[in-house]
N, C-alpha and C positions, 0 to 999 in steps of 0.2 A: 598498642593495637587500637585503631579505631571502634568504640563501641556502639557510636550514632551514625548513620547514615540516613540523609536525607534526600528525598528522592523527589524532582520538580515531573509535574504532568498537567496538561489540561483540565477544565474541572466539570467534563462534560463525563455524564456518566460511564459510556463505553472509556473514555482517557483513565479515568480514577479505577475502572476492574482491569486494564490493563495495568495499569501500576501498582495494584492488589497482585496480580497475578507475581509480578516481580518481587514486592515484599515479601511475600508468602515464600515464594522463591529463597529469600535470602534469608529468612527466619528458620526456615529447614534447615537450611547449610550450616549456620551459623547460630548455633541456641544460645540465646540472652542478648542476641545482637539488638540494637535498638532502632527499628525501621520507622519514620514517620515520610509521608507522603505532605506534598508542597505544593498548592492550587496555584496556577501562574494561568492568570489571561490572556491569550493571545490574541495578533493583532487580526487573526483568522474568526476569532470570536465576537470579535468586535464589529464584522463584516459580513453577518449569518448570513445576508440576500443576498451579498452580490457573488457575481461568478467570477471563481477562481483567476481564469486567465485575464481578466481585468482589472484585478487590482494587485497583481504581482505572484499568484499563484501559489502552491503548496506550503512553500517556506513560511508565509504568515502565521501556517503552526506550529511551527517551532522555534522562532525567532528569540521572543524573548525566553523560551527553556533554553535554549546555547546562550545568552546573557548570562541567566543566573548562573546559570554553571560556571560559568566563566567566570565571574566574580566570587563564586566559591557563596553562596546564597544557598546553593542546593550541590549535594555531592554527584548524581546521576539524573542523566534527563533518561524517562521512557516514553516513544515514540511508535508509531504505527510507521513501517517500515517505509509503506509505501507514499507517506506523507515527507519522507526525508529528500531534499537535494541531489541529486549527484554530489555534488561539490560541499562536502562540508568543512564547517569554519576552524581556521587554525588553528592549535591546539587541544583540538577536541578529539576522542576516536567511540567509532563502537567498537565498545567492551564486551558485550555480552549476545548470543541471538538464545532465546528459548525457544523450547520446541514452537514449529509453525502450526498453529490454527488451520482448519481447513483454507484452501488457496483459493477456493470457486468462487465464482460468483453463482448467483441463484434469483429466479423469477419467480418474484409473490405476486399471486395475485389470488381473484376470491376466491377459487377453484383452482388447487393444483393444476396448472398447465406449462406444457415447453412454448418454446419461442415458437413452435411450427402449431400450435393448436394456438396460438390468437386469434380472434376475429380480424379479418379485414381491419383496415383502421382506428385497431386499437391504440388509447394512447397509454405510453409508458414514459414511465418518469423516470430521469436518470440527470445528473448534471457531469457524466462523465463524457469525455472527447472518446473515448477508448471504447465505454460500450455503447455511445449513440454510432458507431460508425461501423462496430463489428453484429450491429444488431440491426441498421438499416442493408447493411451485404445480405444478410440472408431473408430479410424481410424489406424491401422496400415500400412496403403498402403502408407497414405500419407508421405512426407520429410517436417520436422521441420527442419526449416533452421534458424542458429544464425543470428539475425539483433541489432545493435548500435546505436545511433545518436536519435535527438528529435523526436517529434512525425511528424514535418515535413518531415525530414531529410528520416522517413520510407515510409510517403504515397509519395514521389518523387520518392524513389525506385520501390515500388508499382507501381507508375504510368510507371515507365521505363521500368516494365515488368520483372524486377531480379526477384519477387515475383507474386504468385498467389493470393495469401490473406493474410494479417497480422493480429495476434492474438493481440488487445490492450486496456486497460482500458477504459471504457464508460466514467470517470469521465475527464481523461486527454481531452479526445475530445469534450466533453462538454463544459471545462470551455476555450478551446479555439475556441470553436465556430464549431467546424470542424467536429464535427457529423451529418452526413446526409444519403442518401435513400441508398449508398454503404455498412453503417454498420450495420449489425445483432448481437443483444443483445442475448445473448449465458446466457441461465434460469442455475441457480448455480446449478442444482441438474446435469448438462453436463459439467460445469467447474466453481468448486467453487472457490470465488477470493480468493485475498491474503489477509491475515490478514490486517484490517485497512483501506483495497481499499475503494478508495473515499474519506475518512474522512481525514480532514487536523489535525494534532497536533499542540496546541499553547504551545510551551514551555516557562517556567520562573525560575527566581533563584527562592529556596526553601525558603529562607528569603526575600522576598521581596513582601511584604503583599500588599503594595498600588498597586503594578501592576498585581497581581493576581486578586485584587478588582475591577479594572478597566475590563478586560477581560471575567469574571463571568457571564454578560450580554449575550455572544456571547455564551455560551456553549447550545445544544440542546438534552433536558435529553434522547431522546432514542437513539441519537448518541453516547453519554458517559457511555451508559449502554452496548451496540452491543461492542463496544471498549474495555471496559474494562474486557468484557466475551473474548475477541478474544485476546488480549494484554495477558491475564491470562495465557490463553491456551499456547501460544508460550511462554511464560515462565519457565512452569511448565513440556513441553515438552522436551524443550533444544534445536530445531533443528537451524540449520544454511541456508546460502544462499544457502551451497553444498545440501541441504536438498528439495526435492520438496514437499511443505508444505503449507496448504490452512486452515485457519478458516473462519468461516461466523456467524456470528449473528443476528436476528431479532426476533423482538414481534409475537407472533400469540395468538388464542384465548386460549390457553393451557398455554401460559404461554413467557420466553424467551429460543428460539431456538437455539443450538452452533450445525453445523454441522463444522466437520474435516475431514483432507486428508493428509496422508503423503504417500512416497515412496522412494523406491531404485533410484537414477538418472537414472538408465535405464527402470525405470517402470514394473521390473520382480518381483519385490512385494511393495505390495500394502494394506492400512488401511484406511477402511473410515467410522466413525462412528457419534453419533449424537447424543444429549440428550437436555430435554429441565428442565430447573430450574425457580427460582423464578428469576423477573427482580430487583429487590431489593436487591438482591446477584448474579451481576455477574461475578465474577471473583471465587466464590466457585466452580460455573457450567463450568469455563474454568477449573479450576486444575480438577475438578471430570473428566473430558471427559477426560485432556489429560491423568490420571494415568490411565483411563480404556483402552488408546490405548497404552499404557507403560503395560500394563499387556498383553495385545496381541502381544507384540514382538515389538515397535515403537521403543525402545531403540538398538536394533540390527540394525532395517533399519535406523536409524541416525547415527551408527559406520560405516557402508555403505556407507555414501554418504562422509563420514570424508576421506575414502581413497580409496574413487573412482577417 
């Protein structure tokens, strides 16, 4: 039986307490087991200022964590869901989903406020395609302004006054402690997150059954059911980073829920639909939803954002 497992993450603070949260994870399961985490650079780190959809998009953070794994350097990569592919590389799988982090997104700014209490022409800082487009629909007044750098790196700007409010993941602020009476948790049906928000991915090689075994423990079945409805979807839809594009999944008494959102990057059209399926098939109810917005024209607004 395996007694080390080594685990590759980014070496950016929120990257290293997500991969804490998985250690800790597997030291519960598994007492004496020997967990050491493994800093790998990516080529996303490399690139702090520039914007994602120009230099190749999400995958840059994760590229070299599927290497090492691959090369057996590290036994599991752990990922921020929503930072992963569609399309991931062969012989890999996720292994594990722990429970999801809250899924919101949330508006800091100096004064608790909603998106509908900005001033006029406030600017907000976001370098997402997904909330600059679902936060100009409801506000068009306001400036979506590109911001870069950690989650620190933006509420310093914040604080310095560059920005009036930043649009950012409730989960990042969470697991770094940093959520407090400044942020408003922004309800998905005003801005649905991004595929995976919240949810960490445990990746492993496709043959390597002892460390798949190990990891098992750590998965939480309605977190692996919302994921793999929402993983479905952006599969079966095709879009890119150039693409501003949201799934969301959850249980309700009817059943399991996929609401979706795609658009043109400039937000002059727009698809947003919803269906709910059995939880026991979720990845049917991603491909049903996304072919029903591939029949309403979703394949045209994703050649749209390809040469925008």
């Amino acid at each position: 039986m395996t007694d080390r497992v080594r685990i590759g993450t980014r070496g950016s603070q929120l990257a290293l307490r997500q991969a804490e949260e998985v250690a800790a994870g597997l030291r519960g399961a598994w007492p004496g087991l020997r967990v050491e985490l493994v800093s790998i650079r990516t080529s996303g780190d490399h690139l702090a200022t520039a914007h994602l959809a120009d230099v190749g998009g999400k995958g840059l953070f994760v590229k070299e964590i599927d290497e090492a794994l691959r090369d057996g350097r590290v036994d599991l990569g752990v990922h921020s869901l929503k930072d992963l592919p569609a399309e991931r590389p062969k012989g890999l799988v996720l292994a594990a989903f722990p429970p999801r982090e809250d899924p919101r997104d949330v508006l800091v700014a100096a004064v608790a406020a909603g998106i509908d209490s900005l001033a006029p022409g406030a600017r907000v800082g976001t370098s997402s395609l997904r909330r600059r487009v679902q936060l100009l629909a409801r506000r068009p007044d306001l400036e979506a302004a590109p911001i870069r750098g950690n989650v620190d790196t933006r509420l310093r700007k914040l604080r310095q006054g560059e920005f009036d409010a930043l649009l950012l993941a409730a989960a990042g602020l969470r697991r770094l402690g940093l959520l407090d009476a400044t942020a408003t948790a922004l309800d998905p049906d005003e801005m649905l997150p991004a595929v995976g928000q919240g949810t960490l991915g445990v990746e492993a090689r496709e043959e390597d059954a002892e460390i798949q075994r190990l990891v098992e423990p750590l998965t939480d079945a309605e977190t692996r059911t919302a994921a793999l409805a929402e993983r479905a979807f952006l599969e079966a839809i095709g879009g890119s980073c150039t693409t501003p594009l949201a799934a969301y999944a959850r249980r309700t008494e009817a059943g399991l829920r996929l609401d979706a959102f795609l658009a043109t990057p400039d937000g002059a059209h727009v698809l947003r639909d919803g269906d709910i399926g059995d939880p026991k098939a979720p990845e049917a109810l991603g491909r049903r939803l996304a072919e029903r917005l591939l029949a309403a024209g979703a394949a045209e607004i994703i050649r749209a954002g390809q040469v925008a």
